[in-house]
Backbone as a ProteinNet text record, in pm:
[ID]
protein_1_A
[PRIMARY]
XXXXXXXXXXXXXXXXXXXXXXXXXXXXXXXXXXXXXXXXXXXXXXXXXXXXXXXXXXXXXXXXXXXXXXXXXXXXXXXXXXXXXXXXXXXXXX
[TERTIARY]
4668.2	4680.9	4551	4558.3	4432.4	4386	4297	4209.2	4331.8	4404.9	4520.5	4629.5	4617.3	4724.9	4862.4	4843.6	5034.2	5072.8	5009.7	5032.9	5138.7	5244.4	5314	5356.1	5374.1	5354	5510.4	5555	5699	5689.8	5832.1	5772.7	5966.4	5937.1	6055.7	6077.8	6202.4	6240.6	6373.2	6340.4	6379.5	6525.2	6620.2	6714.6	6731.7	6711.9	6769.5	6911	6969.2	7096.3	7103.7	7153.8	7124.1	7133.9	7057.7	7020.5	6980.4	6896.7	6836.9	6689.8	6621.1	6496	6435.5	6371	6321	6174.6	6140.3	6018	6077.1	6146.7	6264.3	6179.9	6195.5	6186.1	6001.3	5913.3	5753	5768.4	5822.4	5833.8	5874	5978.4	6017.4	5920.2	5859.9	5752.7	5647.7	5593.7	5506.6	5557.3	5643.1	5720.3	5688	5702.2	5694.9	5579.3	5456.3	5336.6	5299.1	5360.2	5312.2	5204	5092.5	5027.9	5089.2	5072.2	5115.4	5073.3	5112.3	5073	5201.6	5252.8	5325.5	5298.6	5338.2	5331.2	5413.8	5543.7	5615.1	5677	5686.4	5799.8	5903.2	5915.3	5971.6	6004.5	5879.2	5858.2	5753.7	5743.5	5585.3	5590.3	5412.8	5417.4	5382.7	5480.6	5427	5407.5	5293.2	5216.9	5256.7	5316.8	5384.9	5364.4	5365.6	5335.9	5400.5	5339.3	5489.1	5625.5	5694.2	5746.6	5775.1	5785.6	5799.4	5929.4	6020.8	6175.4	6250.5	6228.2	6269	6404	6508.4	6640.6	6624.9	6519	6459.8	6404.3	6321.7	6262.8	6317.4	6471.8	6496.7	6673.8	6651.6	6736.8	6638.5	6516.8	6451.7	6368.1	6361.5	6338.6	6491.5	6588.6	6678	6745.5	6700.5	6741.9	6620.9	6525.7	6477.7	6505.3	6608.9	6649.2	6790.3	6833.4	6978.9	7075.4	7128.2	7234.4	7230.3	7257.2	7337.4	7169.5	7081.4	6923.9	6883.8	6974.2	6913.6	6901.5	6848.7	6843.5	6768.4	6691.8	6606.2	6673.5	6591	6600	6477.6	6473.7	6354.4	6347.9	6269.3	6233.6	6055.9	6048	5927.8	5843	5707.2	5647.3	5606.7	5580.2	5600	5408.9	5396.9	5279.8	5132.8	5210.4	5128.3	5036.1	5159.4	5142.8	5070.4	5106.1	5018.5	4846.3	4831.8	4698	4640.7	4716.6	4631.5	4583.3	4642	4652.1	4497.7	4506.4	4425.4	4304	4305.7	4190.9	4098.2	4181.7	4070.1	4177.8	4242.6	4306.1	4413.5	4448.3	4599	4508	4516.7	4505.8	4570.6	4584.2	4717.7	4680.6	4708.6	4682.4	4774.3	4710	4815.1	4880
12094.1	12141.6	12116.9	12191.3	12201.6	11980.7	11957.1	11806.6	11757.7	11818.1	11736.7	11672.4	11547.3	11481.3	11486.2	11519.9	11554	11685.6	11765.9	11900	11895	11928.7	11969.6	12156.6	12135	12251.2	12304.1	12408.1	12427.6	12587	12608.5	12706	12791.3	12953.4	12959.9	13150.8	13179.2	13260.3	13373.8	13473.1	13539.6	13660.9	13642.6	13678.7	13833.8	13965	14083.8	14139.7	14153.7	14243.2	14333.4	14394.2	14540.7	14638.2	14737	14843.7	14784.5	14650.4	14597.2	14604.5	14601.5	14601.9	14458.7	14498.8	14414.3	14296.1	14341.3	14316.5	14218.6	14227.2	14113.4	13959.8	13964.1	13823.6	13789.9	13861.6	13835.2	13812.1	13879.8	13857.7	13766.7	13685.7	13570.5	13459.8	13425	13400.9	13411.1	13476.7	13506.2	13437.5	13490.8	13426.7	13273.3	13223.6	13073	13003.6	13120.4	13106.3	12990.7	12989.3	12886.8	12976.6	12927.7	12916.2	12940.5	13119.6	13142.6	13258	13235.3	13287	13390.3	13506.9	13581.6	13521.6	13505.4	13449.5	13543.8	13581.1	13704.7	13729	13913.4	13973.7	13872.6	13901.7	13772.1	13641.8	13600	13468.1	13385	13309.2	13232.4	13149.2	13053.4	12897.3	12904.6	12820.4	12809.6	12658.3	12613.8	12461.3	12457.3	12326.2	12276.4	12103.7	12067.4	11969.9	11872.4	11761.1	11618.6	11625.5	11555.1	11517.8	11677.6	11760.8	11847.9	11852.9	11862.5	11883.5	12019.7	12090.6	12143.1	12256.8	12176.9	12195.7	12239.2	12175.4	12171.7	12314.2	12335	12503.3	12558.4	12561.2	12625.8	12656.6	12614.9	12630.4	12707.1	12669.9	12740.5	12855.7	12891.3	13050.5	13166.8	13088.2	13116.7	13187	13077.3	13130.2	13249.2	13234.5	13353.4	13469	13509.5	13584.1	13626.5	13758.5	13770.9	13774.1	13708.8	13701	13861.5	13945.3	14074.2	14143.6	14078.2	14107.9	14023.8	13885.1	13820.5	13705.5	13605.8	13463.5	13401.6	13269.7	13212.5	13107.5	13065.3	12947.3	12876.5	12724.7	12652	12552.4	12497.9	12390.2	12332.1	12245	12165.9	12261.2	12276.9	12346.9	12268.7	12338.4	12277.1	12233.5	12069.8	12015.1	12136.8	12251.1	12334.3	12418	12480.7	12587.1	12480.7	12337.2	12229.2	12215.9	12252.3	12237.9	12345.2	12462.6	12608.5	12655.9	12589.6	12573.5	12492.4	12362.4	12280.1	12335.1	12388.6	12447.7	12560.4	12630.5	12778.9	12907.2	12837.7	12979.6	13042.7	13007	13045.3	13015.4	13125.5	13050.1	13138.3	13044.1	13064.3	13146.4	13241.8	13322	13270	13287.6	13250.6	13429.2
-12992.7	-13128.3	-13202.3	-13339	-13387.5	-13416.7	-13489	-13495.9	-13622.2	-13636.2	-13813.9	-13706.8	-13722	-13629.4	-13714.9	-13798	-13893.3	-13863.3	-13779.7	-13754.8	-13582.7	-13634.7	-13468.4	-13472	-13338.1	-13265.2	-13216.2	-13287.4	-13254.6	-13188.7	-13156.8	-13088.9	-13116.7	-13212.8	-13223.9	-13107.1	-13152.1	-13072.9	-13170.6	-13191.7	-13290.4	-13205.5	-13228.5	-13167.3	-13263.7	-13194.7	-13327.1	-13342.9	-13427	-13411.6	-13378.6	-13313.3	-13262.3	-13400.6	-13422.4	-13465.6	-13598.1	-13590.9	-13723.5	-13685.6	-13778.6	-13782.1	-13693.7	-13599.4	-13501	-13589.7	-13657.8	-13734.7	-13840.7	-13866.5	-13965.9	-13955.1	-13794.5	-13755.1	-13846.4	-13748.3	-13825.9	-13964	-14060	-14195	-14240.8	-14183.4	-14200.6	-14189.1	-14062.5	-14027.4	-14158.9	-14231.9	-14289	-14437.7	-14500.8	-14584.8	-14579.8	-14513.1	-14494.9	-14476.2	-14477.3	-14454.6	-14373.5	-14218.9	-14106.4	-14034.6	-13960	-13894.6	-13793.4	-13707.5	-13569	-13495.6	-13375.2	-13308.6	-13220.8	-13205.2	-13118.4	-12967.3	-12897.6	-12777.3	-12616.6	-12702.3	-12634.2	-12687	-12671.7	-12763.2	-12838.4	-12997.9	-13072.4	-13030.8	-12985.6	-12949.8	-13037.2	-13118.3	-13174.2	-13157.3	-13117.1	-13158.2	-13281.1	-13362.3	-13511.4	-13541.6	-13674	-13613.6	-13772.6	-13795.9	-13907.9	-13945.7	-14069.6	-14065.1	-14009.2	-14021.6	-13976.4	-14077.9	-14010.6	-13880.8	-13813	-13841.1	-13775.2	-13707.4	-13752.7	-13694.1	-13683.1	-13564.8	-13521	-13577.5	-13607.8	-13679.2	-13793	-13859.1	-14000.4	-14017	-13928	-13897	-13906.4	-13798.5	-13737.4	-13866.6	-13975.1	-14087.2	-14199.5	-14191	-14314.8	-14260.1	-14134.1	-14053.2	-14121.3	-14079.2	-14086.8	-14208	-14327.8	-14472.9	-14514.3	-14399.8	-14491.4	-14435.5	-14333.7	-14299.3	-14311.8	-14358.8	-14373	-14235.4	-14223.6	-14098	-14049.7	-14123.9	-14037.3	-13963	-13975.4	-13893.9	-13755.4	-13793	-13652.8	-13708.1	-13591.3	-13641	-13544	-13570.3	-13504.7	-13426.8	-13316	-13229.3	-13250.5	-13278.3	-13280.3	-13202.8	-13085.4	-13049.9	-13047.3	-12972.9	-12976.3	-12855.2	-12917.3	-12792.8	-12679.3	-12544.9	-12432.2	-12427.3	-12369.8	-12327.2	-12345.6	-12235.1	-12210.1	-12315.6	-12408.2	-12519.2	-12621.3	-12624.9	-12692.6	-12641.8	-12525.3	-12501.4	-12502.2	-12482.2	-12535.2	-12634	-12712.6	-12889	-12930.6	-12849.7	-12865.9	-12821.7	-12689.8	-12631.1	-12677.6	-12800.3	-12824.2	-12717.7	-12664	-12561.8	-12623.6	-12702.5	-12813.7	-12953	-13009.5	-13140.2	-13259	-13372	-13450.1	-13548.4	-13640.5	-13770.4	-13848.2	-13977	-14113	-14163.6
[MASK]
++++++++++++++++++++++++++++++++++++++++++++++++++++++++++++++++++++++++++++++++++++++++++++++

């Protein structure tokens, strides 16, 4: 991850409703103005401050989205997607 050691690295996953706007999810994303990166089709690592809780994300992704569009999954990003991040090989947009 980037040199801010209060910065963690989550990594969410945007589920769509069928015949809702697929793009829902990015906006949400943006709204919340985190730092990310698309990773796979509605997939992002998004880098948030400490403590960085997951659940916590993964409730305020959520409210900014209306249920009948879709809804997020949030966990902790994996070692890996942490050192790609860190490395220059992933890197995140606001």
């Amino acid at each position: 991850m980037p040199n801010d050691s209060d910065d963690v690295l989550l990594k969410a996953r945007y589920t769509a409703v069928k015949d809702s706007d697929p793009e829902y999810g990015q906006g949400a994303i943006e709204r919340n103005e985190l730092r990310h990166r698309e990773v796979e089709h509605f997939v992002w690592l998004l880098l948030v401050e400490a403590p960085g809780d997951p659940a916590e994300w993964q409730k305020k992704l959520n409210a900014s989205v209306d249920g009948p569009h879709g809804s997020f999954t949030v966990a902790r990003a994996s070692v890996e997607e942490a050192e790609q991040v860190r490395s220059g090989k992933i890197t995140l947009q606001r």
